[in-house]
C-alpha positions in Angstrom: -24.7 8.3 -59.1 -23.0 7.4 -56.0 -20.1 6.4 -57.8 -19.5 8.0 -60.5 -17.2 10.7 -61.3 -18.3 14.4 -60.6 -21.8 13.4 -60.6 -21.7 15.7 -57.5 -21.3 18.6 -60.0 -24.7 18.3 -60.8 -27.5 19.8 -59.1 -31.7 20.7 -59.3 -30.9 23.8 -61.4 -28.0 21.8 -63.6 -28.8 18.5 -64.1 -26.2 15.8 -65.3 -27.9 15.1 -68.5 -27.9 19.1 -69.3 -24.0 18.7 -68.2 -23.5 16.5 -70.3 -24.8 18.2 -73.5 -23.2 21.0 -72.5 -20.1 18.8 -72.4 -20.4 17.7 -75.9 -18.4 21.3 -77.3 -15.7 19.3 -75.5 -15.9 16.2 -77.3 -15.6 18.0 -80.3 -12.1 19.4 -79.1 -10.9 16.2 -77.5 -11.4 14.7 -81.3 -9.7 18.0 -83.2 -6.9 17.6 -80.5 -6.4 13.4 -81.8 -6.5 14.2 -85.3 -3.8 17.1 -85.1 -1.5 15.8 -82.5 -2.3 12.3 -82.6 -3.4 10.7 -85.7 -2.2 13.4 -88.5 1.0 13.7 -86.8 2.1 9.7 -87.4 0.4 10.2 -90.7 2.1 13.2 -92.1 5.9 12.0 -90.8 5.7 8.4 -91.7 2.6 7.7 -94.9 3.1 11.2 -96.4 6.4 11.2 -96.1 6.6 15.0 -94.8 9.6 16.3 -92.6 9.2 16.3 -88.8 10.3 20.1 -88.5 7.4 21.1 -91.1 4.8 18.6 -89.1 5.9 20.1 -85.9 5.6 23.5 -87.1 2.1 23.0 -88.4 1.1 21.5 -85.5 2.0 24.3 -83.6 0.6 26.7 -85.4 -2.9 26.7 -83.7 -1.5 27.8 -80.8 -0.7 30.7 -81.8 -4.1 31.7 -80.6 -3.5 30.5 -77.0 -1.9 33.7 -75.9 -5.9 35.6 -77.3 -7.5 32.5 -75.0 -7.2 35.0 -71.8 -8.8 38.0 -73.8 -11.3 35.6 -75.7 -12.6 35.0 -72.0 -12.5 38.4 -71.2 -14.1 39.6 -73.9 -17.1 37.1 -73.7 -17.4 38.3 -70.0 -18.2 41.5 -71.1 -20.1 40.7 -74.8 -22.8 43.1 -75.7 -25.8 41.3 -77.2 -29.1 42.2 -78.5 -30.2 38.8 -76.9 -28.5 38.9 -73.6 -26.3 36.6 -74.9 -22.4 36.6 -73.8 -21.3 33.0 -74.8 -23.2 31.8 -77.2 -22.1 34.1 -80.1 -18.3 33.2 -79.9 -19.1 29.4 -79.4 -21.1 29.8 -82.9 -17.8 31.8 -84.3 -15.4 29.3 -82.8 -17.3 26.3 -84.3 -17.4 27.4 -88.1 -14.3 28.3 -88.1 -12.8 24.5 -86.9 -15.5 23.3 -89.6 -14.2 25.3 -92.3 -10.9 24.6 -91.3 -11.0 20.6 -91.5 -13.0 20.7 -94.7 -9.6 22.2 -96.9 -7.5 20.2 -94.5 -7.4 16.8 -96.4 -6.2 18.1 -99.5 -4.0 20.8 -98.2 -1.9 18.0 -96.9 -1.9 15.7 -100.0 -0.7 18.6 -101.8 2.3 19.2 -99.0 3.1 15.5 -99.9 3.7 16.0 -103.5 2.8 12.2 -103.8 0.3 10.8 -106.4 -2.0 13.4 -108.3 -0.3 16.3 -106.2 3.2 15.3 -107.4 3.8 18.2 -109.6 1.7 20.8 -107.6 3.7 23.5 -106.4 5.2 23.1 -102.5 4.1 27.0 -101.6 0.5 26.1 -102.1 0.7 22.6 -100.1 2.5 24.9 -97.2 0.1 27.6 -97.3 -2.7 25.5 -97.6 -1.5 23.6 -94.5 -0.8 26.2 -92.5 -4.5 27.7 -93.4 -6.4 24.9 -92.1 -4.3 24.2 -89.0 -4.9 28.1 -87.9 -8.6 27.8 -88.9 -8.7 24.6 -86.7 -6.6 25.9 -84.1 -8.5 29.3 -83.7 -11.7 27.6 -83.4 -10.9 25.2 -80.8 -9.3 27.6 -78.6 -12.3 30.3 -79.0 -15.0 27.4 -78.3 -13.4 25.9 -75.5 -12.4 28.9 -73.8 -16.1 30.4 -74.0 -17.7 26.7 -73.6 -16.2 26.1 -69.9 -16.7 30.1 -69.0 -20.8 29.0 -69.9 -20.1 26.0 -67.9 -19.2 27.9 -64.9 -21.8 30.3 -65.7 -24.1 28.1 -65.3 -22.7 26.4 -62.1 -22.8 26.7 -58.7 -19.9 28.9 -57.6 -19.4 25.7 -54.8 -19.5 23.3 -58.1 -17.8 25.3 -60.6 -14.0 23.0 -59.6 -16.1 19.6 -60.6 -18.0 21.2 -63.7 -14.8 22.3 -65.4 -13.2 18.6 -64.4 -16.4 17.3 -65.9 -15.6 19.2 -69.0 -11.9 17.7 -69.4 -12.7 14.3 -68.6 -15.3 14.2 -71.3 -13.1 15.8 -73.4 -10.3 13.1 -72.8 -13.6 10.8 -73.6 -13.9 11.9 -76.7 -10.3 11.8 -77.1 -10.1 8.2 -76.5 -13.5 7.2 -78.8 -12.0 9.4 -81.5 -8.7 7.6 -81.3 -10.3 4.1 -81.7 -12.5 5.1 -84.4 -9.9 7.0 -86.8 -7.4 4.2 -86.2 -9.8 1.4 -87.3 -10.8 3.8 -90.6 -7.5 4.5 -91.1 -6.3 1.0 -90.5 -5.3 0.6 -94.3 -4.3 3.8 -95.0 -4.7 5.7 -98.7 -5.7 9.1 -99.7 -9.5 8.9 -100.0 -9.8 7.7 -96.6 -7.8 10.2 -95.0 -10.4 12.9 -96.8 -13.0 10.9 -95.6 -12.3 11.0 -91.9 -11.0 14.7 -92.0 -14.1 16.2 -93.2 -16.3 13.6 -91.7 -14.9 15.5 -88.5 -15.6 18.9 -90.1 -19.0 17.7 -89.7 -19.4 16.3 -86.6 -17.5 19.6 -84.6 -20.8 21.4 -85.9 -23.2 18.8 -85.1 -21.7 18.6 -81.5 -21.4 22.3 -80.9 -24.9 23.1 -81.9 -26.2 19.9 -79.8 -24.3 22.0 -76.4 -25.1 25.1 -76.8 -29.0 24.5 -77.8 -31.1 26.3 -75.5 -28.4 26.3 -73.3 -27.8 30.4 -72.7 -31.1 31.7 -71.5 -31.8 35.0 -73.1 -31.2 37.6 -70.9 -33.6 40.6 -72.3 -32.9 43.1 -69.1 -29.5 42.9 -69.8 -29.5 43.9 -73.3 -32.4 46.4 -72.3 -29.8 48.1 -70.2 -27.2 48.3 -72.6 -29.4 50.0 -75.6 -30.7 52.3 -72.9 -27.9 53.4 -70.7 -24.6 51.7 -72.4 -21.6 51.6 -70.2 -18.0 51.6 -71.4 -16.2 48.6 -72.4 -14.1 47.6 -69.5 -10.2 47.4 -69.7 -8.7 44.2 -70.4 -5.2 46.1 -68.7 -7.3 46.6 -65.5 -9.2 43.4 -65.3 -5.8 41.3 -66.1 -4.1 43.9 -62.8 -6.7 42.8 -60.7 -6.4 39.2 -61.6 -2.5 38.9 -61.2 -2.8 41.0 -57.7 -4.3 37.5 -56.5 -2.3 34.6 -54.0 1.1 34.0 -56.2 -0.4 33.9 -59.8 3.2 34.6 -61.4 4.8 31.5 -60.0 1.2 29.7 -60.7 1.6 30.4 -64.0 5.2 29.7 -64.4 4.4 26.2 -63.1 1.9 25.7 -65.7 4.0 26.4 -68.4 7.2 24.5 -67.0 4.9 21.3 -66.4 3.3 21.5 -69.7 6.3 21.4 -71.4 7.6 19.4 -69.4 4.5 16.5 -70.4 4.1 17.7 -74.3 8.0 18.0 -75.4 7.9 14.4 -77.0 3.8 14.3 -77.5 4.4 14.6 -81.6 7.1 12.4 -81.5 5.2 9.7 -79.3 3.3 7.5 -82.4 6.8 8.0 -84.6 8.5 6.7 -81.7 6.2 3.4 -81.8 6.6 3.5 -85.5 10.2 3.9 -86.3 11.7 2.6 -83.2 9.0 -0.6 -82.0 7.6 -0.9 -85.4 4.2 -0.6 -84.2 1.5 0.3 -87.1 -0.4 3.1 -87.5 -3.4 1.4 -85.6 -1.6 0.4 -82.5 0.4 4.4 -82.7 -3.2 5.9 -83.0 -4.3 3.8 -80.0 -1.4 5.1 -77.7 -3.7 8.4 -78.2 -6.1 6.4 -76.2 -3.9 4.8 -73.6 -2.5 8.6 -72.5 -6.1 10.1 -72.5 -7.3 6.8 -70.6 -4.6 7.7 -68.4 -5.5 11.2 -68.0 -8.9 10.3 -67.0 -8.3 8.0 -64.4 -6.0 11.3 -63.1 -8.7 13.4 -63.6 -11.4 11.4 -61.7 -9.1 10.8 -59.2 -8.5 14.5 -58.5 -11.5 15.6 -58.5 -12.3 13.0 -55.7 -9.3 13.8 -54.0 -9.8 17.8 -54.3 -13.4 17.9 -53.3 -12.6 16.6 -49.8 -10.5 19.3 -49.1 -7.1 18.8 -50.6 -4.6 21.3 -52.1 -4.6 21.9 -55.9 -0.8 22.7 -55.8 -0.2 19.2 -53.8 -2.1 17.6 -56.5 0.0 19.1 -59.1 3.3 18.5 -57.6 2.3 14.8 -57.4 1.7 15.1 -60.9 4.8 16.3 -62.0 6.2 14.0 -60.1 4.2 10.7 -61.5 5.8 12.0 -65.3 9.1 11.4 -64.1 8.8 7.2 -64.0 6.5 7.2 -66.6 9.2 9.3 -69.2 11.6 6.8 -67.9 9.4 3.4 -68.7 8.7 5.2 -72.3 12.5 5.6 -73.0 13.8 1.7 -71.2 11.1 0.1 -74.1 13.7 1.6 -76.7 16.2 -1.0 -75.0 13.8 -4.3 -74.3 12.1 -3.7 -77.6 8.9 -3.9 -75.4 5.4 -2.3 -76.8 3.7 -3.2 -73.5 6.4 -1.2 -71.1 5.9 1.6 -73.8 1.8 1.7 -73.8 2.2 1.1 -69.6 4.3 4.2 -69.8 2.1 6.1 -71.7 -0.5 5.6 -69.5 1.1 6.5 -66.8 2.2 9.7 -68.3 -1.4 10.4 -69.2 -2.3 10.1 -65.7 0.5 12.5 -64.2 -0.7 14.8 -66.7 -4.5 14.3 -65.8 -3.1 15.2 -61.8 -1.0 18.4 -62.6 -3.9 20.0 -65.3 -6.3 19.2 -62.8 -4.7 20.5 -60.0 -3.1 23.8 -61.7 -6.6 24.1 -63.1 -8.5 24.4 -60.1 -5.4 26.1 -58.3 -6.2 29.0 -60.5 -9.7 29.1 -60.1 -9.9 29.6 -57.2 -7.6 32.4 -57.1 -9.1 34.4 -59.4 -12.0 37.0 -57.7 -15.6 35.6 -58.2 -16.1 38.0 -61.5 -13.3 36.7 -63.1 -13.3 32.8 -63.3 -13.7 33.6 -67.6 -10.7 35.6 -67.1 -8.8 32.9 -64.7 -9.8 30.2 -67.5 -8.7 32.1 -70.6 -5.2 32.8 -68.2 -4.9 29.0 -67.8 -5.5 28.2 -70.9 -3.1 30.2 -72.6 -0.4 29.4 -70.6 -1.2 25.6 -71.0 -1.8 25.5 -74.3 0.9 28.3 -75.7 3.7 26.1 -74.1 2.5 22.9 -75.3 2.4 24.6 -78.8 6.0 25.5 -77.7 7.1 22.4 -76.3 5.7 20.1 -80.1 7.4 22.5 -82.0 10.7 22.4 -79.9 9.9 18.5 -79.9 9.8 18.4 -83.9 12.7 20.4 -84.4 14.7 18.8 -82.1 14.5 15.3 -83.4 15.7 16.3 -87.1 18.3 18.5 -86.0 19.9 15.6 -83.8 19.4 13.4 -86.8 21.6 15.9 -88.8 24.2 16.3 -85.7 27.2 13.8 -85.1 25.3 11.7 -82.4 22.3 10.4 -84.9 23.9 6.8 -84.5 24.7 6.9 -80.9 21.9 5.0 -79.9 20.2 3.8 -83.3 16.5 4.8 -84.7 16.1 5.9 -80.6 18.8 8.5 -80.7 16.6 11.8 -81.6 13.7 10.5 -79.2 16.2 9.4 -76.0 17.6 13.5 -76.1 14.1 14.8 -76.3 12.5 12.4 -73.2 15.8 13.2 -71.3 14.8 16.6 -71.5 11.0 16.3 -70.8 12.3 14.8 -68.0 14.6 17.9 -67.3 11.7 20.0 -67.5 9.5 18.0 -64.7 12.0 18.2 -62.1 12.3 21.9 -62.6 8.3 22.1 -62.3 8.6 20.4 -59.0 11.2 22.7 -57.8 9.2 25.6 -58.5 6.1 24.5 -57.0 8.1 23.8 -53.9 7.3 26.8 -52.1 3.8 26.7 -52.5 3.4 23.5 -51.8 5.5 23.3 -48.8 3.5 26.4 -48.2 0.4 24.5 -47.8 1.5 21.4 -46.1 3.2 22.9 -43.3 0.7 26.1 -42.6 -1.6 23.2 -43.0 0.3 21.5 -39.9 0.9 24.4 -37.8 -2.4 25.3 -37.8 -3.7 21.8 -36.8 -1.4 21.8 -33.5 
């Protein structure tokens, strides 16, 4: 316990073995996030044959609930139950709509494939089948883990609330990692039964792991809902509680630095197992395993942060470094092209994961703890959608980009690597301008931080 990562988040009240229960909502997201930027991303460009624009696109397209994320939050602050309850309800929601979701996913994207049985089915229905199941998945996993990590810090210490969240996103990079290993064993030799097989066999497991967290985890909270049915109060305004919230220490530039950084990390993230197919001719095993190497990665940053941050140091220091650590590990990714080197690639993938695991960490707790002590849901569901809006962003610009290069004069300039080299020059692009931006508050806090000492 001495030892081990954030085990000082738990506590008499909150033990670790509640935690981790809790923690399993995340596990459930870590494996939604493999299978739709990970694992159906390789599958879909290179077995199914599907264009990168339309992959990008409907990978994308669950985040067009990350801009609700701040208002999901808010709105579970502020839930009226006849139970008490404020969470629990839009966990449930959030869960059956991932599991419904995955279960038409498998066969909406055979269908987008026109190959085999599905060869003369008509496009529209493969396309709006697609799209169906990736908003299904995408609105689920944002409602869930918005709400799950506002119960988390409900249920936290206000002192323990930074470690409890970091809890949260390591074990959802765990669950990240397992469920990378796992689908790229089953889907080793790849057909179309066992790609319906491990789609819906997720379908299942999101349910089994949301019901095991949030099981007897919100205590019914009968004066509360006695109180509303007796004297109700009016709904509070989302306007007024999102004023409060950006009135706080620099939340504009806090949130521009999100979004820059994110980009900056997820421009290339669906072309990163095509790159290892196409360009290292790496198979769809060792692709789905880079999935692993950048959330290993991203839990070493994590840990390290949290160890880091919890003796006293600056969340925007911690970020900065982040961005900073991207810019090597962008570099390493785009030099394997050249040496025809696998193992430079998977280093640099790591290394990307673990900038990325420094900067969310340290944007994340940065915004914490500027939001007022009634509003952490609100400051969660704000970080959220800015993180996860621009990451929908930056794997449709990422998409997009790569076919439209391939269709531009320059497709031969640097061989099979062409598309990928403009895309990680330009993830690189957007890191520098992250660190620029975070300048002033960082510089902020390391020099008041010296003055005051002398």
């Amino acid at each position: 316990m001495r030892v081990m990562p954030f085990a000082e988040a738990a506590s008499d009240d909150l033990p670790l073995s509640r935690l981790l229960r809790l923690a399993l909502f995340q596990v459930s997201v870590g494996m939604a996030m493999v299978l739709l930027v990970g694992t159906l991303n390789r599958v879909m460009i290179v077995e199914l044959e599907v264009p990168a624009t339309i992959v990008g696109v409907m990978i994308a397209l669950p985040l067009l609930f990350a801009p609700f994320r701040a208002l999901i939050g808010f709105k579970s602050d502020t839930h009226k139950s006849a139970l008490g309850w404020r969470r629990v309800p839009y966990i449930w929601k959030g869960t059956l709509l991932a599991w419904g979701g995955f279960a038409i996913m498998p066969l909406a994207l055979i269908v987008l494939s026109q190959q085999q049985f599905a060869a003369d089915a008509p496009l529209w229905v493969g396309l709006v089948s697609a799209a169906l199941a990736f908003l299904l998945v995408g609105a689920g996993v944002h409602i869930v883990q918005t709400v799950g990590l506002a119960l988390a810090t409900d249920l936290a210490p206000r002192e323990d609330q930074p470690n409890v969240v970091g809890l949260m996103y390591v074990m959802m990079l765990v669950g990240m990692i397992v469920s990378a290993l796992i689908f790229g064993r089953l889907l080793e030799d790849f057909s179309h039964p066992k790609l319906i097989q491990v789609i819906q066999g997720a379908a299942v497991m999101t349910l089994v792991f949301n019901v095991l967290a949030i099981w007897k985890m919100e205590a019914r909270d009968r004066e509360r809902a006695y109180r509303q049915r007796v004297n109700p109060e009016p709904d509070p305004s989302f306007s007024d509680a999102w004023g409060l919230f950006m009135r706080g220490a620099n939340p504009r530039r806090l949130l521009w630095i999100i979004g820059l950084g994110t980009m900056g990390f997820g421009l290339a993230e669906v072309l990163l197992e095509p790159y290892g197919g196409e360009v290292l001719g790496m198979s769809v095993a060792s692709t789905t395993r880079l999935t692993a190497t950048l959330a290993m990665g991203g839990l070493i940053g994590f840990a390290l942060a949290s160890r880091v941050l919890s003796r006293g140091a600056d969340p925007m220091v911690m970020a900065g470094a982040g961005a900073l650590v991207g810019v090597p590990a962008f570099a390493l990714i785009t030099f394997s092209a050249t040496l025809q080197s696998p193992a430079i690639f998977i280093i640099g993938t790591g290394l990307a994961g673990f900038g990325a695991g420094l900067f969310s960490h340290g944007t994340l707790t940065a915004t914490m703890r500027a939001a007022p002590k009634e509003q952490v849901g609100l400051a969660l569901g704000a970080w959220g959608a800015v993180q996860a809006t621009s990451a929908g962003v930056a794997i449709a610009l990422g998409g997009i980009a790569r076919d439209l290069i391939l269709l531009s004069p320059f497709s031969g300039l640097f061989g099979p690597a062409t598309p990928y080299f403009f895309v990680y020059g330009a993830e690189l692009l957007f890191l520098v301008v992250t660190v620029v931006v975070a300048y002033p508050l960082v510089a902020q806090k390391v020099f008041g931080a010296e003055r005051r000492s002398t």
